[in-house]
N, CA, C and O atoms as a Tinker XYZ file with bonds, in Angstrom:
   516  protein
     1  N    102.236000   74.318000   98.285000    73     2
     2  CA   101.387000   73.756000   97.267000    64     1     3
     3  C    100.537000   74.903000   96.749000    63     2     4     5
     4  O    100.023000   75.625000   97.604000    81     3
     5  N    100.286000   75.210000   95.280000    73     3     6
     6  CA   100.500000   74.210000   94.439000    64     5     7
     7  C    101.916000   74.283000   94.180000    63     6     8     9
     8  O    102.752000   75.075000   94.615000    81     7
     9  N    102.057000   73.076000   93.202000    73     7    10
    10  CA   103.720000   72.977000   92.278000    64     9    11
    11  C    103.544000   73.261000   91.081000    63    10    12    13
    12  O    102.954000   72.670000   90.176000    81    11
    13  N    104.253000   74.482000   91.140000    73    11    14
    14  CA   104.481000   75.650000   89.611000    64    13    15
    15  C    105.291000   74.474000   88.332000    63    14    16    17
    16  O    105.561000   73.383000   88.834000    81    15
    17  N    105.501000   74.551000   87.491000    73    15    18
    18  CA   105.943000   74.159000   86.794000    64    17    19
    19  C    105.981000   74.886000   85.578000    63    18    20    21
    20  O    104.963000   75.024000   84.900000    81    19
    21  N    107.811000   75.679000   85.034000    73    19    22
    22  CA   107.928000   76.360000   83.963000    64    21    23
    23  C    108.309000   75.943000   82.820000    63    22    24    25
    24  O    109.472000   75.644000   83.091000    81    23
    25  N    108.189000   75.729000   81.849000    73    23    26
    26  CA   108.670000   74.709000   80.519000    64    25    27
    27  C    109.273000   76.603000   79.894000    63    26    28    29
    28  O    108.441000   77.469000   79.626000    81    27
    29  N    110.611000   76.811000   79.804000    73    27    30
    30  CA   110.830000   77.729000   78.652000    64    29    31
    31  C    111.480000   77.646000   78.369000    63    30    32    33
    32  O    112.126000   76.898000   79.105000    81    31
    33  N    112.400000   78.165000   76.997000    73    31    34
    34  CA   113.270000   77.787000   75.792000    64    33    35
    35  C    115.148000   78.397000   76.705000    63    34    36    37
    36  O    115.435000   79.378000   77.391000    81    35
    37  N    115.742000   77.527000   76.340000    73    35    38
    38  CA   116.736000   77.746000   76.654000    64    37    39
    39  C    117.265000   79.025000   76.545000    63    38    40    41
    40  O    116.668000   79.710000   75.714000    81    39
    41  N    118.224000   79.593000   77.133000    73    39    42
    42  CA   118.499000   81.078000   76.728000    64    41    43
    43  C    118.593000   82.150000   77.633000    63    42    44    45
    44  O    119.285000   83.137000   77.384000    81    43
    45  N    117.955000   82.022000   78.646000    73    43    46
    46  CA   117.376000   83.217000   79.583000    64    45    47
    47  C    118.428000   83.179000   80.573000    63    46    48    49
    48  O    118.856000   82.165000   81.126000    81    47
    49  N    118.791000   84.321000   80.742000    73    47    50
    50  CA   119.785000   84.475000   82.113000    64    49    51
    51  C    119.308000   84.025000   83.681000    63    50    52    53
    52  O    118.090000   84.049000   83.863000    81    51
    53  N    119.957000   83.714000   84.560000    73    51    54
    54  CA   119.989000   83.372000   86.089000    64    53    55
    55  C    118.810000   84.167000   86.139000    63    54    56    57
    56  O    117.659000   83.732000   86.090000    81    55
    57  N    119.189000   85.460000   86.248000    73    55    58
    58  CA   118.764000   86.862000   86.870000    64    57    59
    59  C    117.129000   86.480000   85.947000    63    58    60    61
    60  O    116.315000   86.316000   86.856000    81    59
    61  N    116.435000   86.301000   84.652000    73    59    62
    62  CA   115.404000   86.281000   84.823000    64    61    63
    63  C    115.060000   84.944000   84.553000    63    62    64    65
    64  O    114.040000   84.880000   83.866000    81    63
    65  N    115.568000   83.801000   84.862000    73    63    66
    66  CA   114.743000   82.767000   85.315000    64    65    67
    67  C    114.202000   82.889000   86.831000    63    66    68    69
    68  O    113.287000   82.170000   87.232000    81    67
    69  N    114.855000   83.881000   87.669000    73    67    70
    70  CA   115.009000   83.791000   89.292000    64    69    71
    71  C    113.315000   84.836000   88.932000    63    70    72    73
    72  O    112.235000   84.385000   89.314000    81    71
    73  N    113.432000   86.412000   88.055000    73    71    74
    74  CA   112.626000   87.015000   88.113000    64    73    75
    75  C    110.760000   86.264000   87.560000    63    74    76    77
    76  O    109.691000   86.598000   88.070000    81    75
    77  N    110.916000   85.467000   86.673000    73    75    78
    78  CA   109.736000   83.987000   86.680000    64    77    79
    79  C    109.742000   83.797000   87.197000    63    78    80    81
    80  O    108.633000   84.139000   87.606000    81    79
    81  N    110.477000   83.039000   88.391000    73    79    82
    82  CA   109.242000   82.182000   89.386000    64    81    83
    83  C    109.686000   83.180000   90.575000    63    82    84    85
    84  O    109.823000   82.545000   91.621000    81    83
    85  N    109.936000   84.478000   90.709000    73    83    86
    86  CA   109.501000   85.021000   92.129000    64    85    87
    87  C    108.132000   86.036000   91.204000    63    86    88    89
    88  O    107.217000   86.440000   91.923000    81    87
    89  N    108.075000   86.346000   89.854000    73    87    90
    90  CA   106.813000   86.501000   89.987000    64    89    91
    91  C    105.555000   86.208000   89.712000    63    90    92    93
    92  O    104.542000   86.890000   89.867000    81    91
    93  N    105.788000   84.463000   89.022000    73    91    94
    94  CA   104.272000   83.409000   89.435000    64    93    95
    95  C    104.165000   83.122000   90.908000    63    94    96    97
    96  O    103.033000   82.755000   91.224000    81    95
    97  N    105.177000   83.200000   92.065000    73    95    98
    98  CA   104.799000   82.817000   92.915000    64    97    99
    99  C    104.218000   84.082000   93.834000    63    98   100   101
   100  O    103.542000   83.803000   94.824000    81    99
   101  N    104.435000   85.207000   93.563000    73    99   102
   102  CA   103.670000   86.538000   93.762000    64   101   103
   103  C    102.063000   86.270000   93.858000    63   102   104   105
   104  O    101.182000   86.057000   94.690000    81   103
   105  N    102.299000   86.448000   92.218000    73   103   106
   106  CA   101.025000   85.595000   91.368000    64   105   107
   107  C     99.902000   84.444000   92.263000    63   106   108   109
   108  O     98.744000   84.436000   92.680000    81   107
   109  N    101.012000   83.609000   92.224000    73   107   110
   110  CA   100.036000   82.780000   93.154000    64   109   111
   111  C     99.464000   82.626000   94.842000    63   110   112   113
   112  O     98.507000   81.936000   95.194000    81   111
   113  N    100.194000   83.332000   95.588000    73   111   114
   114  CA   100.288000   84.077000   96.938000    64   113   115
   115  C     98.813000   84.869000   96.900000    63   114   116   117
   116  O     97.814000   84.618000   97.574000    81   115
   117  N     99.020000   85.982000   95.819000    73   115   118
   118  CA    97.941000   86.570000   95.532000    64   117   119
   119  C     96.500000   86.073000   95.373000    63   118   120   121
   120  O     95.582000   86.571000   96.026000    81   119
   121  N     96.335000   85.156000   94.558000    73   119   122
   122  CA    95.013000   84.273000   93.498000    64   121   123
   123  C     94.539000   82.962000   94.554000    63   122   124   125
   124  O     93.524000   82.276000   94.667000    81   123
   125  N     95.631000   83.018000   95.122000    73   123   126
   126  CA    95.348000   81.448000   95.676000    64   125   127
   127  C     95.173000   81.349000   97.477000    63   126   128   129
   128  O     94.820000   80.355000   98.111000    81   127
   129  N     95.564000   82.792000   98.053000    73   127   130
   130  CA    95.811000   83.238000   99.290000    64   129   131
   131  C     96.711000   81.893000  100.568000    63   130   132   133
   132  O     96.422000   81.619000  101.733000    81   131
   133  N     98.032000   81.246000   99.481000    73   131   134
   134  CA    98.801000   80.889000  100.265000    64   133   135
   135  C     99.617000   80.954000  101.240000    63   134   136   137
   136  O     99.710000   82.169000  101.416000    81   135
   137  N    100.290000   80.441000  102.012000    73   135   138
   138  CA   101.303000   80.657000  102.758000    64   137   139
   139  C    102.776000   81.367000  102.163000    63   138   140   141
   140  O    103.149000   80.895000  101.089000    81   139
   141  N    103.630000   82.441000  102.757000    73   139   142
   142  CA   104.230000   82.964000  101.426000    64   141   143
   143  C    105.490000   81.247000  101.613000    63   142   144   145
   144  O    105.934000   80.651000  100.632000    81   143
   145  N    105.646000   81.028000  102.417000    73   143   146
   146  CA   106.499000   79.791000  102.232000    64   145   147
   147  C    105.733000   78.134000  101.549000    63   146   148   149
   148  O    106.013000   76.996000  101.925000    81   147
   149  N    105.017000   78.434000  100.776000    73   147   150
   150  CA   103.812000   77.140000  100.646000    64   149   151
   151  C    104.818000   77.938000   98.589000    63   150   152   153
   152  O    104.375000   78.858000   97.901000    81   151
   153  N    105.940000   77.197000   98.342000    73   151   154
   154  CA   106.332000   77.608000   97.197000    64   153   155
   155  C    107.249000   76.598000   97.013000    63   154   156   157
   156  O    108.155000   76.291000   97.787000    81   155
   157  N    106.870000   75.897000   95.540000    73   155   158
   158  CA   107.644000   74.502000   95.240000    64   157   159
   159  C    107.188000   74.702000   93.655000    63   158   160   161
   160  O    106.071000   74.632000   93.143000    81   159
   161  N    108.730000   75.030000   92.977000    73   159   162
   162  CA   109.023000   75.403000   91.534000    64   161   163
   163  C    109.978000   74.543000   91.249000    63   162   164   165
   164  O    110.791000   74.022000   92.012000    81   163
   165  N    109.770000   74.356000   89.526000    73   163   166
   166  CA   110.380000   73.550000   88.822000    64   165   167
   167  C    110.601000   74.917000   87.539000    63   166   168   169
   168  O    109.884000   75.786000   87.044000    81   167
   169  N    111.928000   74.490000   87.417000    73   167   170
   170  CA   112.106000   75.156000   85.464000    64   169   171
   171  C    112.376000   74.111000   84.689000    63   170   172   173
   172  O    112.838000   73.184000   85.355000    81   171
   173  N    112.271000   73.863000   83.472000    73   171   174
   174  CA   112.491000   73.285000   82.753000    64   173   175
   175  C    112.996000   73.941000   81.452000    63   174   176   177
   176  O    112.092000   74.408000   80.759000    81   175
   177  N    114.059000   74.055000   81.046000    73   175   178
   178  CA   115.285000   74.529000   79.644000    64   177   179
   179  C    114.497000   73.676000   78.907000    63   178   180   181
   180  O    114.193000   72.609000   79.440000    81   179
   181  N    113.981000   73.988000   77.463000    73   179   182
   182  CA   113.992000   72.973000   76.273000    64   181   183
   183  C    114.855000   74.092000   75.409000    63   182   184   185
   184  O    114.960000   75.317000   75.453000    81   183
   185  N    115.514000   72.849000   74.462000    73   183   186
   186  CA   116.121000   73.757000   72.949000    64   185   187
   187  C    115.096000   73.956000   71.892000    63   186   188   189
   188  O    114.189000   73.173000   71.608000    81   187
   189  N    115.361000   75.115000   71.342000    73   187   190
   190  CA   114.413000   76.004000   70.756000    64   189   191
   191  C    114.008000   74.299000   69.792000    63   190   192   193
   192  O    112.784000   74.165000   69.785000    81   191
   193  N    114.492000   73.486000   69.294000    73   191   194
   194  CA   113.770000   72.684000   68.123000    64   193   195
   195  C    112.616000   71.595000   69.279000    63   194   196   197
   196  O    111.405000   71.446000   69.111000    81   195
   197  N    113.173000   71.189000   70.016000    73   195   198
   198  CA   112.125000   70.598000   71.138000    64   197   199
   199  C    111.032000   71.282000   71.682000    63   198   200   201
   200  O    110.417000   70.959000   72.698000    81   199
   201  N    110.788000   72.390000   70.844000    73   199   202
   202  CA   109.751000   72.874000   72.191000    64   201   203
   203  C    108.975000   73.655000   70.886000    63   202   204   205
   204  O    109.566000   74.469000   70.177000    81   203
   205  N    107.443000   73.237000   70.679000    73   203   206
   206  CA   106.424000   73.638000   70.149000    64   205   207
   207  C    105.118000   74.074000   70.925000    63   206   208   209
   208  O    104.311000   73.356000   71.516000    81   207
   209  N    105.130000   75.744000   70.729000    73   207   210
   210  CA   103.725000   75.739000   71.093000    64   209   211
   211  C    102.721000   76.908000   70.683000    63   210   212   213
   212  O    102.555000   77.977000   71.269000    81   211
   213  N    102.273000   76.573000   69.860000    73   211   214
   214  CA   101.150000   77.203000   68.715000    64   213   215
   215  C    100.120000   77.495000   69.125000    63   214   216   217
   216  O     99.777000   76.973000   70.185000    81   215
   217  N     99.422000   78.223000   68.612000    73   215   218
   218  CA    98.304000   79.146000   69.348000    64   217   219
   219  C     97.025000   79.020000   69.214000    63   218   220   221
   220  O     96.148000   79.855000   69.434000    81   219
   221  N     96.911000   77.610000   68.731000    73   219   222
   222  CA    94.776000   76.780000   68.650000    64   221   223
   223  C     94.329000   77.547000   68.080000    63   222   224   225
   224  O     93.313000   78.083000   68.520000    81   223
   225  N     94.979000   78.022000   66.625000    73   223   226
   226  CA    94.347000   78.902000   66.012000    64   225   227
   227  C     93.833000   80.573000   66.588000    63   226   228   229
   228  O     93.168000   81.306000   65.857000    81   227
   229  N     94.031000   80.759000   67.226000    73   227   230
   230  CA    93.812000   82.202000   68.140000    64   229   231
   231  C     94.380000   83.271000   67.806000    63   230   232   233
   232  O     94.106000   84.361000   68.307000    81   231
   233  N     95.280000   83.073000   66.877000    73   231   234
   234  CA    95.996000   84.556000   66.200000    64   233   235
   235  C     97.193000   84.907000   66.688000    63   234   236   237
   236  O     97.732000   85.946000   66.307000    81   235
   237  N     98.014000   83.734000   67.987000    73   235   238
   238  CA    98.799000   84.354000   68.951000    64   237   239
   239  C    100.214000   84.613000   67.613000    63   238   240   241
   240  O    100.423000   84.177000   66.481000    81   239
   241  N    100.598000   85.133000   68.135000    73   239   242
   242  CA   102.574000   85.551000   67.568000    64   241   243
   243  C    102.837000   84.972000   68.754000    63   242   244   245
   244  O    102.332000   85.434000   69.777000    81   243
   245  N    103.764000   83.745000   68.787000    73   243   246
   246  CA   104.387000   83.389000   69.610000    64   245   247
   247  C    106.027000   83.456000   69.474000    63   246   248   249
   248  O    106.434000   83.032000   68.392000    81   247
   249  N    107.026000   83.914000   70.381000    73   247   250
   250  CA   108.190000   84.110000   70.057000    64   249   251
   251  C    109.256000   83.537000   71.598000    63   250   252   253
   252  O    108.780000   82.933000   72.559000    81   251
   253  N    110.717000   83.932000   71.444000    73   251   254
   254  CA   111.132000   82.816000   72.137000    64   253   255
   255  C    110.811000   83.312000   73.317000    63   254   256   257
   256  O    111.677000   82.792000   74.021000    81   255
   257  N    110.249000   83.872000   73.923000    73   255   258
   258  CA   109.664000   84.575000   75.317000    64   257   259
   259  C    108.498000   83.576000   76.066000    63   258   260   261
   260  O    107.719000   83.651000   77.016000    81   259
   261  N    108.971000   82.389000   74.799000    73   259   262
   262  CA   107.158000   81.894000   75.540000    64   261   263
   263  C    107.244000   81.360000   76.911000    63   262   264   265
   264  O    108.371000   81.188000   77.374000    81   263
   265  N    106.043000   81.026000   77.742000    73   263   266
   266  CA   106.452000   80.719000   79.199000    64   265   267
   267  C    104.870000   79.505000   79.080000    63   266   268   269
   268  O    103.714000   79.895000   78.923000    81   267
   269  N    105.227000   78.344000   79.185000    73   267   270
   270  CA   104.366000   77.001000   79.790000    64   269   271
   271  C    104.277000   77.355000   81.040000    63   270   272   273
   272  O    105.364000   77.588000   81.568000    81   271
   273  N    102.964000   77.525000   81.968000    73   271   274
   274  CA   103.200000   77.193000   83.299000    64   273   275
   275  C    102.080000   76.310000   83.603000    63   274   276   277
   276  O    100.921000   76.620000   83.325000    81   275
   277  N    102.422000   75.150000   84.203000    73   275   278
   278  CA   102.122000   74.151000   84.952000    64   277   279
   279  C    101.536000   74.127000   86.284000    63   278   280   281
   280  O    102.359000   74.288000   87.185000    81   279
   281  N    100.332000   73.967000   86.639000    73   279   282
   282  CA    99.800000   74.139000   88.149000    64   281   283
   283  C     99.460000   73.024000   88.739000    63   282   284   285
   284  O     98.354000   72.631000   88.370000    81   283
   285  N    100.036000   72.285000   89.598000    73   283   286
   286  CA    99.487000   71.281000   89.947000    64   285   287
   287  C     99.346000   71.642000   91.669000    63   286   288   289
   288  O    100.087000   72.005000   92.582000    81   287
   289  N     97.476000   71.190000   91.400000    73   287   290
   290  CA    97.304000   72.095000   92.980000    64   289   291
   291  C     95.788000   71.064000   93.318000    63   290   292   293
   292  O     95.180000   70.524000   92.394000    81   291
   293  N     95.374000   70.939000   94.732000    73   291   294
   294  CA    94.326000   70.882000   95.126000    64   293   295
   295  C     93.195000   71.402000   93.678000    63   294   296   297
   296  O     93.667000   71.732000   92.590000    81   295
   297  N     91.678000   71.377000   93.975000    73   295   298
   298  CA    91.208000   72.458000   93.385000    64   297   299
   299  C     90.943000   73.349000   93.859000    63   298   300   301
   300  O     90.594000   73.471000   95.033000    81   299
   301  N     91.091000   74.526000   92.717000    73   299   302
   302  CA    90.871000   75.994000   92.876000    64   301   303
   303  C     89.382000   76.368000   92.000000    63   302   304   305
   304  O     89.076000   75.785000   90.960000    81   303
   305  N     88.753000   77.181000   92.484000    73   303   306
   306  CA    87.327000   77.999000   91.787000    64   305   307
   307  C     87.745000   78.403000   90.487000    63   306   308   309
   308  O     88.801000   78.889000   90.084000    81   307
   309  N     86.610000   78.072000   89.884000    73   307   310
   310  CA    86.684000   79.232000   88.860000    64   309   311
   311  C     86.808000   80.536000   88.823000    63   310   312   313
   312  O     86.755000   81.042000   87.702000    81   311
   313  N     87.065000   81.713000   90.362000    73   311   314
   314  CA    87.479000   82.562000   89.879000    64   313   315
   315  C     88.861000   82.825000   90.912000    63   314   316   317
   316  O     89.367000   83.937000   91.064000    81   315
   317  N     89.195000   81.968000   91.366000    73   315   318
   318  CA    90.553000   81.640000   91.532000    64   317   319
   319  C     91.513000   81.718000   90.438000    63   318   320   321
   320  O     92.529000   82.402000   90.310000    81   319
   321  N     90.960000   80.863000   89.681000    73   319   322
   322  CA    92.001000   80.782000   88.126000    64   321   323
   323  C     91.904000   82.001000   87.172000    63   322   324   325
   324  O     92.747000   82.587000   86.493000    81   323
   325  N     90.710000   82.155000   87.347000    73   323   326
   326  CA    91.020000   83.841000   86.410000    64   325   327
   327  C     91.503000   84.378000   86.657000    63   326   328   329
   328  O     92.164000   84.962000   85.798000    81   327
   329  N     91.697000   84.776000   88.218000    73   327   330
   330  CA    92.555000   85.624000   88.976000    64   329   331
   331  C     93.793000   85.569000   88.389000    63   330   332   333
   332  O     94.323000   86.384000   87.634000    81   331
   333  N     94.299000   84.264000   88.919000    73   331   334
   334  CA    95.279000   83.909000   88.439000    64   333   335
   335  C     95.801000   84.079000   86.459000    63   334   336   337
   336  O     96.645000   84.901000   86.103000    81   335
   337  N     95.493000   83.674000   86.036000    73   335   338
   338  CA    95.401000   83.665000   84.656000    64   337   339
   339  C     96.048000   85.705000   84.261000    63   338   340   341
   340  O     97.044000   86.145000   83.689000    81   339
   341  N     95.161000   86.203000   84.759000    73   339   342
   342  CA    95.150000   87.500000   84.393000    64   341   343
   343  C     96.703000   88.415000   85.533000    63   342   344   345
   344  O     97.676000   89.072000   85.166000    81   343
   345  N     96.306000   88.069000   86.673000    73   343   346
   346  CA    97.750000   88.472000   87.140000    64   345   347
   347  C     98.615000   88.207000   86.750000    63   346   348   349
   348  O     99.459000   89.102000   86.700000    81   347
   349  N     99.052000   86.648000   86.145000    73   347   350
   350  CA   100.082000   86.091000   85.902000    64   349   351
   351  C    100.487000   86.920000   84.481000    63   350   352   353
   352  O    101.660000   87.236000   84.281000    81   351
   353  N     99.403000   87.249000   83.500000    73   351   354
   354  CA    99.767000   87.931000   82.199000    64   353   355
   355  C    100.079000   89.466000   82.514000    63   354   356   357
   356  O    100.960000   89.807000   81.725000    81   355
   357  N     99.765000   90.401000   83.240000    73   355   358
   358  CA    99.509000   91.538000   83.901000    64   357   359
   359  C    101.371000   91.751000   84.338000    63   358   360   361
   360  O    102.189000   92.502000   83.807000    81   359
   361  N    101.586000   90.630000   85.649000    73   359   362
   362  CA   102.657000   90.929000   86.481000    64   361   363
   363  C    104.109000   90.408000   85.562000    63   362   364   365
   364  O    105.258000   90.817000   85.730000    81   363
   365  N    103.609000   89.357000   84.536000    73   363   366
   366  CA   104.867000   88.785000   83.510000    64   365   367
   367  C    105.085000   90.204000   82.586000    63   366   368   369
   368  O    106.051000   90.962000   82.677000    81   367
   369  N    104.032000   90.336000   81.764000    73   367   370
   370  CA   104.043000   91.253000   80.889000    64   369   371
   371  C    105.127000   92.691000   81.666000    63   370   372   373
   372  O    106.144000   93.246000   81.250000    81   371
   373  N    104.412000   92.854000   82.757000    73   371   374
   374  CA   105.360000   94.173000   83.650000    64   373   375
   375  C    106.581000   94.170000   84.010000    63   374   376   377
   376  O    107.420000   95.017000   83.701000    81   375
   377  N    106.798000   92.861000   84.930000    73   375   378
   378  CA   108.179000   93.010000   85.169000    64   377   379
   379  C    109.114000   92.103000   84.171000    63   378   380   381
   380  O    110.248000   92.432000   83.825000    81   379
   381  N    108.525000   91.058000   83.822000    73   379   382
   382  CA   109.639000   90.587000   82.922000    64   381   383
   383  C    109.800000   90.575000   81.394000    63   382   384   385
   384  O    110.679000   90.024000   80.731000    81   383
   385  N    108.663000   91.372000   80.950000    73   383   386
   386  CA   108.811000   91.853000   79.773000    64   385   387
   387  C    108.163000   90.649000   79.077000    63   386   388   389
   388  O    108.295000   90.672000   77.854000    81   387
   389  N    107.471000   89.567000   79.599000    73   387   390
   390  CA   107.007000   88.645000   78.523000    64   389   391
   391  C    105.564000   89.085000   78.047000    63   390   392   393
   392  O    104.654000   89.203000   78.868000    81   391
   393  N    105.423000   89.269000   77.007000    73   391   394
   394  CA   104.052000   89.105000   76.250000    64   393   395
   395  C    102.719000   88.541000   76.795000    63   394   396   397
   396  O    102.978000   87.380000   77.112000    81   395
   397  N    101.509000   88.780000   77.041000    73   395   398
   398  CA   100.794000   87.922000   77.527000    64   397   399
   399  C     99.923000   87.052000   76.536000    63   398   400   401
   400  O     98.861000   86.459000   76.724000    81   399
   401  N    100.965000   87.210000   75.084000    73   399   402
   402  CA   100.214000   86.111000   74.138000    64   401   403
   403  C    101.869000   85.262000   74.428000    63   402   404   405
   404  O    102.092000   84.279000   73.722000    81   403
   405  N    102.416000   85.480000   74.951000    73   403   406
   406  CA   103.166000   84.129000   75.227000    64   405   407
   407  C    103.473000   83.345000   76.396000    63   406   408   409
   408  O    104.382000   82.543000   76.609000    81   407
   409  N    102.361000   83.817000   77.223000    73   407   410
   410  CA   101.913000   82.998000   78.104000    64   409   411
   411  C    100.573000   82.175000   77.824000    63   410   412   413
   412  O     99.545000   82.485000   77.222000    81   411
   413  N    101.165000   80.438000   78.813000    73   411   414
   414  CA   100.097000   79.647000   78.697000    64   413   415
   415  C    100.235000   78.837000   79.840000    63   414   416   417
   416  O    101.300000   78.494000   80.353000    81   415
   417  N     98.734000   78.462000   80.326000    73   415   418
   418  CA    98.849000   77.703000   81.781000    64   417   419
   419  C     97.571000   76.814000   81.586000    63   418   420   421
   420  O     96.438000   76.962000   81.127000    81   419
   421  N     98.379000   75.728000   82.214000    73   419   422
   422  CA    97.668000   74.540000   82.586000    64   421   423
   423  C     96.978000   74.022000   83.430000    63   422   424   425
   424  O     97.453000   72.890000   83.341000    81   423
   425  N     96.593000   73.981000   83.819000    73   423   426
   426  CA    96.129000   73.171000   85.796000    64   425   427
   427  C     95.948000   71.826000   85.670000    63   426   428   429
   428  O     95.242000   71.408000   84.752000    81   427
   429  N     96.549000   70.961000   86.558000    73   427   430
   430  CA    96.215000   69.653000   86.930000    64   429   431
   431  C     95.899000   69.797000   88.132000    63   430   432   433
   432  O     96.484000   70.420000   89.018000    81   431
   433  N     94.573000   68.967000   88.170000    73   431   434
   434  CA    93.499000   69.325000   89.969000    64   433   435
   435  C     94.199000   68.055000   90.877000    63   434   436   437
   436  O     93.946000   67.101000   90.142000    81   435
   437  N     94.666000   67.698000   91.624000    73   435   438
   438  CA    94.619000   66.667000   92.456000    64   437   439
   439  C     93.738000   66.389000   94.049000    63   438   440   441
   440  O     92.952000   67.324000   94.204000    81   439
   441  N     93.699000   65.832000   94.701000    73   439   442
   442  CA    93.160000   65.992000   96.003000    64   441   443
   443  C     94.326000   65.704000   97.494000    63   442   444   445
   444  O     95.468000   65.269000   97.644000    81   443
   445  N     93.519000   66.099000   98.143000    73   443   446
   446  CA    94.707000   66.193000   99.767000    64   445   447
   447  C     95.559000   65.130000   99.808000    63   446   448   449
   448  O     96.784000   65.256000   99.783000    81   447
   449  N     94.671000   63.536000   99.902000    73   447   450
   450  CA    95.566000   62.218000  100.150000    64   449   451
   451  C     96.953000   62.100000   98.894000    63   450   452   453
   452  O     97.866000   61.312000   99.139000    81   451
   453  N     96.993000   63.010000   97.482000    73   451   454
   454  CA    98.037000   62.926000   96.630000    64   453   455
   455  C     99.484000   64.017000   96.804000    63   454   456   457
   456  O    100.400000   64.371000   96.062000    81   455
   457  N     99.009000   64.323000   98.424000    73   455   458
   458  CA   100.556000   65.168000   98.444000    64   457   459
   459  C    101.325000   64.652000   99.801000    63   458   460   461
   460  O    100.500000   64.337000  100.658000    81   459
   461  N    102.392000   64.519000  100.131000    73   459   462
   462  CA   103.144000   64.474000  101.234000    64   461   463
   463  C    104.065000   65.414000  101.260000    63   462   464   465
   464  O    104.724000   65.570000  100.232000    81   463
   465  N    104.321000   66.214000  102.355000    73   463   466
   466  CA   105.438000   67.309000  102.098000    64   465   467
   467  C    106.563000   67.007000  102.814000    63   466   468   469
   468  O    107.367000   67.873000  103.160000    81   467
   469  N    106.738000   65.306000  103.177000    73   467   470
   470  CA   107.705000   64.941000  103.854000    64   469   471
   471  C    107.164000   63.690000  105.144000    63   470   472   473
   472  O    106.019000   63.263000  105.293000    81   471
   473  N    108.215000   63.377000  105.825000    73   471   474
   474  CA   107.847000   62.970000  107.101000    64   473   475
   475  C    107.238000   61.304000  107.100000    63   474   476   477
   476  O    107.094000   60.599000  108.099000    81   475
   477  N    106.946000   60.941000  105.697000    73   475   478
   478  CA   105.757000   59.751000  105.073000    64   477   479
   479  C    104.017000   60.088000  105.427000    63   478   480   481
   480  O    103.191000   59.222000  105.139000    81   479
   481  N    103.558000   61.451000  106.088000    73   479   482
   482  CA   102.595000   61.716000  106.536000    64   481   483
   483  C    101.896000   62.096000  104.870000    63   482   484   485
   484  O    102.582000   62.072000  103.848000    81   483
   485  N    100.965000   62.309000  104.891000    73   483   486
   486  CA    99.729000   63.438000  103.901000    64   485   487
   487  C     99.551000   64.639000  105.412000    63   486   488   489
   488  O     98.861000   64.546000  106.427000    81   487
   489  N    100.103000   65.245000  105.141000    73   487   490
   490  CA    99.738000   66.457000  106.219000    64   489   491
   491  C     98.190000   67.162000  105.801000    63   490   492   493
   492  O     97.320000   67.423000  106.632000    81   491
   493  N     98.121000   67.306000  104.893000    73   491   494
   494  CA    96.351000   67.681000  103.952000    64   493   495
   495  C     95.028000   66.427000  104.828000    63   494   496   497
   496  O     93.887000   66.749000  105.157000    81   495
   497  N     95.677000   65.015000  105.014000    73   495   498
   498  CA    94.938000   63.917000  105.583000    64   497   499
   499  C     94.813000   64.154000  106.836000    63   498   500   501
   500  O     93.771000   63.788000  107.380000    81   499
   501  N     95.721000   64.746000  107.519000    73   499   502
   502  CA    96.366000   64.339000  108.950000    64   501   503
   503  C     95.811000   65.566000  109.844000    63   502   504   505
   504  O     95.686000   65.522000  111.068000    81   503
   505  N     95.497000   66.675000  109.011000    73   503   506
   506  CA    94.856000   68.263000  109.349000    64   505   507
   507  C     96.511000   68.987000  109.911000    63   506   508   509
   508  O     96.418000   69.559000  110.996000    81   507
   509  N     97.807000   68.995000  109.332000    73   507   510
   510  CA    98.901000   69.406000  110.204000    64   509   511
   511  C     98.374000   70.390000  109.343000    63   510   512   513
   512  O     98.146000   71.495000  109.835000    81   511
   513  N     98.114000   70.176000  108.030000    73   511   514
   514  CA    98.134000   71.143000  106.804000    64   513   515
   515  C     96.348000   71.685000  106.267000    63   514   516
   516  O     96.195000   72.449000  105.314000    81   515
């Protein structure tokens, strides 16, 4: 935990969908000081006409490189997420060549009793976790 979630445009080879999420989960190892096995990713393919995302007026150039990422985690500090925020543009921009105006991230906060990692327990409730 958390659960990454990537929304990007169809197109991208094996080799760097694999290089995204081994390096948000870097990313988040780092920002979030997880377990390196505490890693649960989703990708999501949209076709380039399904998938809009414009820049709130901010000036971005957005192109097909863009990367949605999705955080759904406990809460994290406010300087947890900067952390995050800025590695994630830093370590994308480096190794996978994406832009860090075409990155964008979300967070959804939840609490302990909304996760089970199996078993029918809340391990977060139960203190396993």
């Amino acid at each position: 935990m958390p659960l990454i979630k990537l929304h990007i445009q169809k197109g991208r080879s094996e080799a760097e969908v694999e290089l995204l999420l081994d390096t948000v989960h870097e990313v988040m190892l780092s920002a979030f000081s997880v377990p390196e096995r505490d890693r649960y990713q989703l990708v999501f393919e949209h076709q380039a006409s399904h998938f809009r995302a414009l820049d709130t007026g901010l000036g971005f150039e957005r192109t097909q490189n863009f990367v949605l990422v999705e955080v759904v985690s406990r809460p994290r500090s406010r300087t947890e997420k900067l952390v995050f925020y800025q590695g994630l543009a830093a370590q994308f921009e480096e190794k996978c060549g994406v832009s860090a105006s075409d990155i964008m991230v979300s967070f959804v906060e939840n609490t302990d009793e909304d996760w089970s990692f199996g078993a029918g327990v809340a391990q977060f409730v139960t203190g396993e976790l």
